[in-house]
C-alpha positions in Angstrom: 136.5 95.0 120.5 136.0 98.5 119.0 132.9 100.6 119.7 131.7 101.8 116.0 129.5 104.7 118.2 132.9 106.1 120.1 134.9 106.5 116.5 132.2 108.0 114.5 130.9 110.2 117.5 132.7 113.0 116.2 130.2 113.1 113.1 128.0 114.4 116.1 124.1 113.5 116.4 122.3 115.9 113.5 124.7 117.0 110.4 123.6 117.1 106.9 124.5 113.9 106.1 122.2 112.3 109.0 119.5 114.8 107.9 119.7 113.1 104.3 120.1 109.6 105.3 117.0 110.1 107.8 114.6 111.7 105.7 115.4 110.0 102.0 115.0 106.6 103.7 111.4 107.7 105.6 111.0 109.0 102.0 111.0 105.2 100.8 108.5 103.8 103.3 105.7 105.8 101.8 105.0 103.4 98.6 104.3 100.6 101.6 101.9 102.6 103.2 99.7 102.3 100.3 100.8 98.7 99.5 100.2 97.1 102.7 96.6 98.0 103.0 95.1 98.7 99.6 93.4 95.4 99.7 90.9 97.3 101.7 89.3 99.5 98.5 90.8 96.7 95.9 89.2 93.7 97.2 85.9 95.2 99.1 82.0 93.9 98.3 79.5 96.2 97.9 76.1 95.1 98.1 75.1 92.8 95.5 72.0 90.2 94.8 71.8 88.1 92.0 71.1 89.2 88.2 67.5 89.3 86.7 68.3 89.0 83.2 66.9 91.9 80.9 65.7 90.5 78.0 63.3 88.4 80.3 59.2 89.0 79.9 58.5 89.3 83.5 56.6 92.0 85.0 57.6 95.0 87.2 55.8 92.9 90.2 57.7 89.8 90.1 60.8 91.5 88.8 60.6 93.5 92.2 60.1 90.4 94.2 62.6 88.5 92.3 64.9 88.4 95.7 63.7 86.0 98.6 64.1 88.4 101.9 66.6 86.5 104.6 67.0 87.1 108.3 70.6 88.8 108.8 73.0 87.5 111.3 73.9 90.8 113.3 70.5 92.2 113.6 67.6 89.9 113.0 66.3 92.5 110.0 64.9 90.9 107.1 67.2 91.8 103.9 67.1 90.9 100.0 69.5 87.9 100.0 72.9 87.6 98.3 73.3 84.8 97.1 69.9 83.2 95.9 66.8 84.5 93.8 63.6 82.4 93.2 63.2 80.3 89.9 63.0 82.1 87.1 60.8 79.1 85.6 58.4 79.8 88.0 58.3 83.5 87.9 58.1 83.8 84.4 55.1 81.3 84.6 53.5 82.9 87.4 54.3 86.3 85.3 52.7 84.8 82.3 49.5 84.0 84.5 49.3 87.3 85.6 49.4 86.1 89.0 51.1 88.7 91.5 53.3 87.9 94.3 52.4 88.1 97.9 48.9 88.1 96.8 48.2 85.4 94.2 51.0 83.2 94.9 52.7 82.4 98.9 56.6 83.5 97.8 57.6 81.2 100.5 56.7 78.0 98.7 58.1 79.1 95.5 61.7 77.4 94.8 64.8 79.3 94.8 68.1 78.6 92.7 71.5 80.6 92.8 72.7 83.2 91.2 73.1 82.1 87.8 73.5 84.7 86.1 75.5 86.5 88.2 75.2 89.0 90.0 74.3 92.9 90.0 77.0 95.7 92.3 75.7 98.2 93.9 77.8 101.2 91.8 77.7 104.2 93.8 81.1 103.7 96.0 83.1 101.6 93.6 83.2 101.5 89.8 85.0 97.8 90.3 86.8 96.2 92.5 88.3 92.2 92.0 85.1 91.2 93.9 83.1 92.7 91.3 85.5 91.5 88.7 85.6 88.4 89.3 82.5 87.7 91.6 84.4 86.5 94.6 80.8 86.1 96.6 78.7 83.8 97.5 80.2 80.2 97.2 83.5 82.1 96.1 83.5 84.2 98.9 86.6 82.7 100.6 88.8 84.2 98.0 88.1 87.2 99.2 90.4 87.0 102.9 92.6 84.5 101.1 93.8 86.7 98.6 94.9 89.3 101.6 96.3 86.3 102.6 98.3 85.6 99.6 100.0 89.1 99.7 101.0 88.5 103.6 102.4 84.7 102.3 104.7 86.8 100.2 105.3 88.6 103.0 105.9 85.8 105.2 108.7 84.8 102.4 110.5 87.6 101.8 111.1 88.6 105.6 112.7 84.6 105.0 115.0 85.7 102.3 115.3 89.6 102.4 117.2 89.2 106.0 119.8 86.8 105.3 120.5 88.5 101.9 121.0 91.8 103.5 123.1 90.3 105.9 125.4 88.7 103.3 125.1 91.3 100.5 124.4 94.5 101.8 121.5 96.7 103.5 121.4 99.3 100.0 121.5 96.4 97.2 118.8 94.7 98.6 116.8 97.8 99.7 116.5 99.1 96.1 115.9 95.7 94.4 113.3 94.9 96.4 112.0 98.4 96.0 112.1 97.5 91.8 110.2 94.3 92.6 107.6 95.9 94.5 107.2 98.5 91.9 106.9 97.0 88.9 105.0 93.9 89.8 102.2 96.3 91.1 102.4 97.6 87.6 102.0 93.9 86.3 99.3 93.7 88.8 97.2 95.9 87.0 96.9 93.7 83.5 95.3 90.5 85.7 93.3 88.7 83.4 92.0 86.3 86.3 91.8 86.3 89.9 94.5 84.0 90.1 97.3 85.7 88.0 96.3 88.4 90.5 96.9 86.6 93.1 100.2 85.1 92.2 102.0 89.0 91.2 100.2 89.9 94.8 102.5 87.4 96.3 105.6 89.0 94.4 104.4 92.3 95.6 104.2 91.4 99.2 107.9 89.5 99.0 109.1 93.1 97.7 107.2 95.3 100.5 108.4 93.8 103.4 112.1 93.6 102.0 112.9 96.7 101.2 110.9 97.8 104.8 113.0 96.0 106.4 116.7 96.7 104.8 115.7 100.9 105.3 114.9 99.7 108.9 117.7 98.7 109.9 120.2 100.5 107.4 118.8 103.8 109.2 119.2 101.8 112.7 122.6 101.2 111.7 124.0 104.3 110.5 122.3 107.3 112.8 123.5 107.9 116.2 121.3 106.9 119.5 119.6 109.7 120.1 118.6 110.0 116.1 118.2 106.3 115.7 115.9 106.1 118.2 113.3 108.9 116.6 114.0 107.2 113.2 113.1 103.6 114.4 109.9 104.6 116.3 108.7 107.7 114.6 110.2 108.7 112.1 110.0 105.5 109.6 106.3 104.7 111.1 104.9 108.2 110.5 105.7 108.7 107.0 104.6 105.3 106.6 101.4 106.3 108.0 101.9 109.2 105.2 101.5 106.6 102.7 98.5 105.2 104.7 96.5 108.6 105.0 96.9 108.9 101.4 95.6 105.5 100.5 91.8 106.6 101.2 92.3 109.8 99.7 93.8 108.7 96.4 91.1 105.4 96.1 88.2 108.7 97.0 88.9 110.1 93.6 90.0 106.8 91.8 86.6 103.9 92.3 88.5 101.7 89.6 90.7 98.9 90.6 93.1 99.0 88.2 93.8 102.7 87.6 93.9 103.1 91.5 96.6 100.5 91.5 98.5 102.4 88.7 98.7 105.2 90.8 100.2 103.4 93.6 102.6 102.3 91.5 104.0 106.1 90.7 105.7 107.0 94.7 107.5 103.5 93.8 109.5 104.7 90.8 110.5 107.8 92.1 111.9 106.8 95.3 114.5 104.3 92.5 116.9 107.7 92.3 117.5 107.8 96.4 120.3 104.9 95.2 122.6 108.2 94.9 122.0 109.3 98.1 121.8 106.5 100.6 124.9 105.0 101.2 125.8 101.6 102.6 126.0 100.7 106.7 129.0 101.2 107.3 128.4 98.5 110.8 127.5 96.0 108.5 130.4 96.8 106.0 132.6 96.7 109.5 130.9 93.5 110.3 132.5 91.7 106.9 135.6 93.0 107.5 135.5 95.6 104.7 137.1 98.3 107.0 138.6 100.9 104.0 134.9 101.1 102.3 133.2 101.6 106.2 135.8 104.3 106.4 135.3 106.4 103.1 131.8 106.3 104.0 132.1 108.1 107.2 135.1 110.7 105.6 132.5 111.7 103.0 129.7 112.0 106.1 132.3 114.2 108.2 132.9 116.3 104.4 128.9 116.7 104.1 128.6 117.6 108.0 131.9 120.2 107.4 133.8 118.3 109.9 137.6 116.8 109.9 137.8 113.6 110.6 140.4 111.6 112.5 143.8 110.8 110.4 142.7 106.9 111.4 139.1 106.4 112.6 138.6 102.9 112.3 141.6 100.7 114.4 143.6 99.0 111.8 143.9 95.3 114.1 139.5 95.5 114.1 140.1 93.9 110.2 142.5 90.9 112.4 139.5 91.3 114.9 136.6 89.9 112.7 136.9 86.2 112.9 133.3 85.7 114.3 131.9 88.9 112.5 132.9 87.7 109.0 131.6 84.5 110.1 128.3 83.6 107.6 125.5 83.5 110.1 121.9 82.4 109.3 118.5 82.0 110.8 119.5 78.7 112.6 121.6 81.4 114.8 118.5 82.5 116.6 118.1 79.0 118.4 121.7 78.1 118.7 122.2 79.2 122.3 119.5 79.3 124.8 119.9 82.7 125.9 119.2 83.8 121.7 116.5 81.2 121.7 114.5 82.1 124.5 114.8 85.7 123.2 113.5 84.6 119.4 110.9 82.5 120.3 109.3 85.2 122.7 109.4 88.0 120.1 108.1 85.7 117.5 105.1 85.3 119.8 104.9 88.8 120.1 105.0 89.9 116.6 102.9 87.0 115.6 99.9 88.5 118.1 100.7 92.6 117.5 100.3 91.5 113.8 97.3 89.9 113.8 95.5 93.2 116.0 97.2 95.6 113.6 96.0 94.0 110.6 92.5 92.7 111.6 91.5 96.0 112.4 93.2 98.0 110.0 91.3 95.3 106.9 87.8 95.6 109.3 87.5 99.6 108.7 85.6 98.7 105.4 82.9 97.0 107.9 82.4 99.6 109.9 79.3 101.9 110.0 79.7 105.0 107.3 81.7 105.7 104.5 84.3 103.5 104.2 86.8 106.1 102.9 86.6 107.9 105.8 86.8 105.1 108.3 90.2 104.2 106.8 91.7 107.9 106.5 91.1 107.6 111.0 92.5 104.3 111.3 95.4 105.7 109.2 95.3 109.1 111.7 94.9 106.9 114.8 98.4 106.3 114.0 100.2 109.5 114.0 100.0 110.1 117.7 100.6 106.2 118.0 103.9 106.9 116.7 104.7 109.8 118.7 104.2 108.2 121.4 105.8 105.3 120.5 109.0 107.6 119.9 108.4 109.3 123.3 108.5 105.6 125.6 111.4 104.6 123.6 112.9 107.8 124.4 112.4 107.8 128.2 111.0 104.9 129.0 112.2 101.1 129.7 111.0 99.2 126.5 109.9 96.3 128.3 107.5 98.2 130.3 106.4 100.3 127.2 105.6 97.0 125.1 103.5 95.1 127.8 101.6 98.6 129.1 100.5 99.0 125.0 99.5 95.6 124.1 97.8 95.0 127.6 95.6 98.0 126.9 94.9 97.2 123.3 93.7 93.9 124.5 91.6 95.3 127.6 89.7 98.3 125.2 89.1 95.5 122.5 87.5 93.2 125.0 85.3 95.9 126.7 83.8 96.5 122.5 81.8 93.1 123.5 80.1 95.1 126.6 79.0 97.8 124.4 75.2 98.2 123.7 74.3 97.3 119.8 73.0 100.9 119.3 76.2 102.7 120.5 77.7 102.3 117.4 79.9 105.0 117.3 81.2 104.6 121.0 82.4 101.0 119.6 84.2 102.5 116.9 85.9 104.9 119.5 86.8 102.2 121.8 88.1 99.7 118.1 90.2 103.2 116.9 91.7 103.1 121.0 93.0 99.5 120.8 94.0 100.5 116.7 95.8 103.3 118.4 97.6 100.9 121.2 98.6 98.0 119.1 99.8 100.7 116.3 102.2 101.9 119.1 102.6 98.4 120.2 104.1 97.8 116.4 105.9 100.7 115.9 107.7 99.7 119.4 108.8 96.2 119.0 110.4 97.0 115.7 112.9 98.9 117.2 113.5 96.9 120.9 113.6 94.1 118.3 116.2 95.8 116.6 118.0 96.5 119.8 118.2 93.4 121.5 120.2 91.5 118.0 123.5 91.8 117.2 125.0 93.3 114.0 125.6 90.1 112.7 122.6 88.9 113.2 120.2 91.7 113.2 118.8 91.9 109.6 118.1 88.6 110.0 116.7 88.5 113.4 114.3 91.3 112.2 113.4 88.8 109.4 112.8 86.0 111.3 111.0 87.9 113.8 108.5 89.3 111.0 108.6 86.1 109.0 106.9 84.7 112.4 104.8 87.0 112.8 103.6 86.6 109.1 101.5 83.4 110.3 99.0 86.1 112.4 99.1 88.6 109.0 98.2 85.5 106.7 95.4 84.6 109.1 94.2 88.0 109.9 91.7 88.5 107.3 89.7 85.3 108.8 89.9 86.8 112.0 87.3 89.9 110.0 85.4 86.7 107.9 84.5 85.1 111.6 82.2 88.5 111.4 79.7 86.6 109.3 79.5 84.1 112.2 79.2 86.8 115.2 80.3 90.3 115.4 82.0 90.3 118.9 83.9 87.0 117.7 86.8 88.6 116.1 86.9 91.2 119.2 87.1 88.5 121.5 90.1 86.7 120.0 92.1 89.8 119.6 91.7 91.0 122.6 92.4 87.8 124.4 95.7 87.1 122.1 97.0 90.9 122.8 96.4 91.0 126.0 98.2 87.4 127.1 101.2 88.5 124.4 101.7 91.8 127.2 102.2 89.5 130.0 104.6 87.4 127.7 106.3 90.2 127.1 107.7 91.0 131.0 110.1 88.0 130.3 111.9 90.1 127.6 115.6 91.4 128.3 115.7 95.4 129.3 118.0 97.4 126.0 116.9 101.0 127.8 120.5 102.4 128.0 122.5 99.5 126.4 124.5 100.6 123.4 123.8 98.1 120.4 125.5 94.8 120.8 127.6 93.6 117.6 128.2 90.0 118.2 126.2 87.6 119.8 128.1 86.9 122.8 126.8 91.3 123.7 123.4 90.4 123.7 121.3 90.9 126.9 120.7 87.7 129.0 116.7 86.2 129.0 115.9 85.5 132.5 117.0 82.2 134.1 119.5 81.7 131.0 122.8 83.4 132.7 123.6 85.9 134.9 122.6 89.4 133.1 125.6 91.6 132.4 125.3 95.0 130.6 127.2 95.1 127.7 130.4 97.5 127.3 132.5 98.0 124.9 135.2 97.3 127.0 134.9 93.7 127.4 137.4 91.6 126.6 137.4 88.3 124.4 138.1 85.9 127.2 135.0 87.4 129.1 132.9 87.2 126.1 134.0 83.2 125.6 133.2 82.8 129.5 129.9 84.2 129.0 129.0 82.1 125.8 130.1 79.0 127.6 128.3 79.9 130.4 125.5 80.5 128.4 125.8 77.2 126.9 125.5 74.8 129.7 122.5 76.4 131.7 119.1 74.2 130.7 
């Protein structure tokens, strides 16, 4: 079979037209930097107890003592509870009296009663949030993590449908649709009239963020050459979505409203519509469906941009006779069909399912930690700039196996020694929380791209999918991982760390892509241990030796 890498190579590694391709397509990663995580100022809870009407005749005394005084869970203090507030029957009788509290009347006999009247915000961080909107507290404070939740369900379904469309239909057309979605259902977000119309455009909005993440993934994956791809799929699409990330804290510093802040997220979205005219299609994937004349004017106009002349023929005229398995509709049920592909899926999935969970726990948790919650997020956002750096320096000279099991193992160990630190070192846990942010950020930003490596052409849009589709059930469940706080602060610690640090060892089992040009059928991926014999793919292999290897592949338990 051809070797797309050998015909284009002389487009060389770093023209104008990869430069444009590279940095337009980073460009439209940015809007999901703020997307992903702007749950974190949207949905926080400031401190709140429950509303003492006006209009009602009590005195400064009892209106002072209103609030019964509860024991917190983290540090034994006594604090004005949330959630309840002593009869107003009583107080306005005791106030009628002239009794005082504390002195006239024992507060602890006096009945309590919820917060009927709702409840008062502490203002000075947030002018409103949809906790405040909607007083998700209290009783209703479960819709606080579930509507996080919500947005990662609509995650979970568009890395579902967004891979097999691309796939069939194209990496660009999907791209930029879902890139539309996103956009202006965030705009619809904005007009909520309830929690749950909220919730149900969130779901829309997370359908279209993943989506179009995914299709820029792999169409820059796709199109760049090795060295180039390899800084594009580690660094380069992580950093700028980082960019977005940094900018989330600093935008929500100067905007303390919901819904304008969401507004202004919406604005990166609808200018990065106009890229259309720049990016142009894969042409692998337009190789993959047999549509050699299109895959060819793409790379005539690429060689025109770089100021090179191309080949008379560049593309093999028998590859379109050549395509009977390439043109062949594949779907998700692919992943399991064989066991070397299975083995390979259901171990990523694993994977992904765990790095997702650490990512997003801890990136949702800055709002709990000690200071200003602004700040907290804007280094968990920096944490991850050298993440990816070093994420693009392992995947440059390192074997990716090895680089994916050294960064979750120590994410997992520096979130499990957080339980060992003293309650008063308070910043020296945050250090050690930012470390393990900072290995399972690198952690991320590498299985994307071994993930990405390790699928065929055919199949690799939809692999990716599947892959984050899995690993959707830890993103939907992550925010319960930060509500098992209210339970015990080392809790959450404990899990993660346990769950990253297993999913390193898992990850030894993994094929080795350091070296292997991308396979772009299925019978070119590498072999999972104890499924067949490992053989390095070349381009040079025949069919027959492809069919041996399948069949091979086949019969082994």
């Amino acid at each position: 079979m051809a070797d797309y890498e050998a015909e284009t190579a002389f487009l060389g590694e770093w023209g104008r037209f990869q430069q444009q391709v590279f940095f337009f397509l980073c460009l439209s990663i940015i809007p999901n930097g703020f997307t992903a995580l702007a749950i974190v100022f949207l949905a926080d809870t400031p401190p709140h107890r429950c509303l003492i009407p006006a209009h009602l005749n009590l005195t400064d005394a009892w209106r002072n003592s209103s609030i019964p005084l509860e024991e917190e869970n983290h540090s034994g203090a006594l604090v004005p509870s949330k959630c309840f507030r002593y009869k107003l029957d009583d107080m306005l009788s005791f106030s009628e009296r002239g009794l005082l509290p504390g002195v006239d009347v024992n507060l602890t006999n006096v009945p309590k009663e919820g917060c009927l009247d709702g409840w008062e915000y502490d203002r000075s961080v947030y002018i409103s949030t949809i906790t405040t909107e909607w007083d998700l507290v209290c009783d209703d404070r479960w819709k606080n993590p579930l509507t996080s939740s919500v947005f990662f369900c609509g995650v979970l379904t568009g890395s579902f449908i967004s891979g097999q469309l691309s796939d069939r239909y194209g990496r660009k057309i999907v791209m930029f649709v879902t890139i539309a979605v996103q956009t202006v259902f965030t705009f619809i977000q904005v007009f909520s009239s309830s929690w749950v119309i909220f919730c149900v455009v969130f779901f829309v909005v997370g359908l279209g963020q993943i989506s179009n993440y995914m299709s820029a993934f792999v169409l820059g994956t796709e199109i760049l050459g090795p060295r180039v791809r390899t800084i594009f799929s580690t660094a380069g699409v992580s950093l700028f979505f980082a960019v977005g990330y940094m900018l989330l804290p600093v935008l929500a510093f100067f905007i303390r409203d919901w819904r304008m802040l969401l507004l202004g997220l919406t604005l990166p979205g609808f200018l990065c519509l106009p890229l259309w005219w720049f990016i142009p299609e894969s042409p692998r994937w337009l190789l993959s469906r047999g549509r050699v004349e299109e895959a060819e004017a793409i790379v005539r106009d690429a060689a025109k941009k770089n100021k090179i002349e191309p080949p008379s023929v560049i593309f093999n005229p028998s590859q379109k006779e050549n395509q009977s398995e390439k043109t062949t509709a594949h779907n998700i049920c692919d992943l399991l069909r064989s066991p070397n592909i299975r083995w390979i899926s259901v171990t990523l999935w694993l994977v992904w399912n765990t790095v997702t969970i650490g990512y997003f726990a801890l990136s949702l948790n800055t709002a709990n930690l000690h200071g200003d919650a602004y700040f907290n997020c804007f280094l968990s956002a920096l944490v991850e700039i050298p993440a990816y750096t070093l994420s693009w320096v392992l995947f440059r000279w390192c074997s990716r196996r090895l680089s994916l099991f050294s960064t979750l193992f120590m994410g997992g160990l520096f979130l499990l020694f957080i339980r060992l630190i003293p309650a008063n070192l308070i910043y020296f846990a945050i250090t050690l929380e930012m470390i393990g942010k900072f290995a399972v950020t690198t952690t991320f930003a590498i299985v994307y791209a071994y993930t990405a490596e390790l699928y065929p052409t055919v199949l690799r849009n939809t692999a990716l999918g599947a892959c984050s589709m899995a690993s959707r059930i830890g993103s939907i469940i992550a925010p319960y991982f930060i509500y098992l706080r209210s339970y015990s602060i080392s809790l959450p610690y404990i899990l993660m760390g346990s769950l990253t640090a297993l999913a390193g060892l898992l990850s030894l089992l993994l094929p080795e892509s350091y070296g292997m040009p991308l396979p772009d059928t299925i019978t070119h991926m590498q072999q999972f241990p104890g499924c067949c014999q490992k053989t390095s793919y070349a381009p040079t292999h025949t069919e027959e030796e492809e069919n041996a290897c399948e069949r091979k592949s086949a019969v082994v338990p």
